[in-house]
NUZA-729024 format. One record per residue (C-alpha): x, y, z. Coordinates in steps of 0.5 Angstrom, whole numbers, plus 2048, in hexadecimal, padded with zeros to 3 digits. Layout:
# NUZA-729024
XYZ/...
This chain:
# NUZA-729024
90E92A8CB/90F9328CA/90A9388C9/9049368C8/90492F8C8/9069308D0/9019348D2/8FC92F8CE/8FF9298D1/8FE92D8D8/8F692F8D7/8F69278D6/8F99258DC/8F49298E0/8EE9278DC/8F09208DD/8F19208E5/8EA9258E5/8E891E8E0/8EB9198E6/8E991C8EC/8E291A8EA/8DF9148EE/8DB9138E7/8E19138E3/8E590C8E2/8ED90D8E2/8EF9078E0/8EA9078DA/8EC90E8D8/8F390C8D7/8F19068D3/8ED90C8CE/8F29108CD/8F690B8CC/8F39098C6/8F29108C3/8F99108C4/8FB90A8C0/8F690D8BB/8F89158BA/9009128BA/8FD90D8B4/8F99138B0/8FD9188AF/8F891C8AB/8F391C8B0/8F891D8B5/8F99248B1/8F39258B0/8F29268B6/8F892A8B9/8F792F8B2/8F89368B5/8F49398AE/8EE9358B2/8E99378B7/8E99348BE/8E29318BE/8E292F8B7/8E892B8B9/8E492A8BF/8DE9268BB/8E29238B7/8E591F8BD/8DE91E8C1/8DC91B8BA/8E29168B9/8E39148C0/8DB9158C3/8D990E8C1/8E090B8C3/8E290D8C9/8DE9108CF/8DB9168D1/8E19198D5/8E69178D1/8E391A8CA/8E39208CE/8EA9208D1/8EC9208C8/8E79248C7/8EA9298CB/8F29288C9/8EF9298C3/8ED9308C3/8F49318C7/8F99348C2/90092F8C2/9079308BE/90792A8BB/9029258B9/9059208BD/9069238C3/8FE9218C3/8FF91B8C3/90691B8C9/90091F8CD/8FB9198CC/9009148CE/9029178D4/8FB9198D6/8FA9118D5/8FF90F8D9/8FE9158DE/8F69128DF/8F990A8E0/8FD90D8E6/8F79118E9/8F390A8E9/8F99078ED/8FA90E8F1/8F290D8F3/8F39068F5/8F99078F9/8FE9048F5/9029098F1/9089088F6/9089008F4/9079038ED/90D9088EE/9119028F0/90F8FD8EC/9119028E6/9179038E8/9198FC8E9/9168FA8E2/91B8FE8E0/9218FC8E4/91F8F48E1/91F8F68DA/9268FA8DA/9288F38DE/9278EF8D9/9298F08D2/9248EA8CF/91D8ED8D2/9208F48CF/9218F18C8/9198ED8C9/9168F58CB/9198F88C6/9198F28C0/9168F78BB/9148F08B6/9118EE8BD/9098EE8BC/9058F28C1/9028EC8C4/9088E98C5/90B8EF8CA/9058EF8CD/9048E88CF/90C8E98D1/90A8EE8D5/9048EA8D9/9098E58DA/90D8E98DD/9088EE8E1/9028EB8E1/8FF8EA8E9/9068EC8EB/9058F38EA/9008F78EA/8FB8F98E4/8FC9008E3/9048FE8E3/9028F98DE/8FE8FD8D9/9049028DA/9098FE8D8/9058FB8D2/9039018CF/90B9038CF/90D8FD8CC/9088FC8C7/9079038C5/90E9078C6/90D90C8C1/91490D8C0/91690D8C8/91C9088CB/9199038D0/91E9078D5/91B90D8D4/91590B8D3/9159088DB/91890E8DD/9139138DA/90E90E8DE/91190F8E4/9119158E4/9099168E2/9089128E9/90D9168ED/90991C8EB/9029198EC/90591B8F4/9099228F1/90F91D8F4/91691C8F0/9199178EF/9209158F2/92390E8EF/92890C8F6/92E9078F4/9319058FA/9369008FB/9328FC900/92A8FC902/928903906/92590190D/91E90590D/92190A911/92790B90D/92190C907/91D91190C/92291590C/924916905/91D917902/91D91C909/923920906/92291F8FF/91B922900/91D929904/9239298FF/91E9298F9/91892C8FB/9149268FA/91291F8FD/91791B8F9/9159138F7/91B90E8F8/91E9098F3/9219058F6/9279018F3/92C8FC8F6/9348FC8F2/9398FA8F7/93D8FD8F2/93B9048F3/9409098F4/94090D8FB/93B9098FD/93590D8FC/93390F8F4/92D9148F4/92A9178EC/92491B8ED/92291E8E6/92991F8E2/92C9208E9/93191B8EC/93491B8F3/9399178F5/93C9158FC/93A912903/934912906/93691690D/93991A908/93491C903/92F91D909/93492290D/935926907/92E927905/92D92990D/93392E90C/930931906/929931908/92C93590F/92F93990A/
């Protein structure tokens, strides 16, 4: 997004994280409504039109959406599109991207509220790491002749009281509604939101054999002070990898060992 779209997409993720630091407020629930005005605004295209129209007020496209989405959704959910709306976007379909972050942004709070985002972080990221894995299961996610019904029993197969909820619904979502994503960047997009949920970046660390916890402590210590950031680890194992160590951080790669890479970071920081 670019432009106006930017800025609106910014003022909605305020307004949902003053929505879902109410106690009142159920993350989980939220995230499940905008799902669903996410699914219909991606399927009304008119409406969806209509309701980011630049020639249209504000408020008049503000009612419009209480009126559609009042007896639909709750309350809070009503308001948050009320207030997209009013909001100035580029395209109309950025709408429709900002509602589906703000749904996946909302499931994520829900697991961070209930201390599990980490096993949602990590559990994301080994999802992605089976699919690319297997040739077969990525075919099944993928099958666009495969009906909605058969990817999500697939996928409770595959998740269900082995992972946790928010995870499952994330990942249903992306598989059931893709909306022109790849299920890669689907996933990446995804890990991303939950690093952020912390104001943490990602690292994916393949390395040659398993890190023993200290060797972990270390990197995500010096990868911090090198970003700026605390930094979230994914771990990998390739024996395989070149240098013993492979870091990606972003579009950035490090390649090289482990005491290599630590002492480097350590002189640049020394500066």
């Amino acid at each position: 997004m670019n432009g106006a779209s930017r800025e609106a997409l910014a003022a909605a993720r305020e307004r949902l994280d003053a929505l879902t630091d109410s106690t009142s407020v159920d993350a989980g629930s939220l995230a499940d409504e905008l799902a669903a005005v996410t699914a219909l605004l991606d399927r009304e295209v008119s409406l969806r039109r209509v309701l980011t129209d630049p020639a249209q007020a504000g408020e008049a496209k503000a009612e419009l959406a209480q009126r559609l989405l009042g007896t639909q959704v709750s309350g809070p959910a009503a308001d948050l599109v009320a207030g997209m709306v009013r909001s100035r976007w580029s395209q109309s379909r950025d709408l429709v991207d900002a509602l589906e972050e703000l749904a996946d942004t909302a499931d994520l709070t829900a697991a961070q509220k209930a201390g599990k985002l980490d096993d949602v972080e990590d559990e994301l990221f080994r999802f992605g790491r089976i699919v690319s894995g297997s040739i077969e299961l990525r075919a099944a996610l993928t099958d666009r002749k495969a009906t909605t019904s058969a990817k999500s029993e697939l996928l409770r197969g595959l998740l269900g009281g082995r992972a946790q909820a928010a995870t499952e619904r994330l990942v249903t979502r992306l598989v059931t509604a893709p909306r022109g994503r790849s299920l890669e960047s689907g996933l990446e997009s995804l890990s991303k939101l939950a690093a952020e949920r912390r104001d943490r970046m990602v690292a994916t660390v393949t390395s040659a054999v398993p890190l023993s916890d200290v060797q972990k402590q270390r990197l995500g210590a010096a990868l911090a002070k090198l970003y700026g950031r605390t930094m979230h680890l994914n771990l990998d194992v390739d024996p395989e990898v070149i240098g013993g160590i492979r870091v990606q951080v972003g579009d950035e790669v490090i390649n090289g060992s482990l005491a290599d890479r630590i002492e480097d970071a350590s002189r640049r920081l020394a500066g």
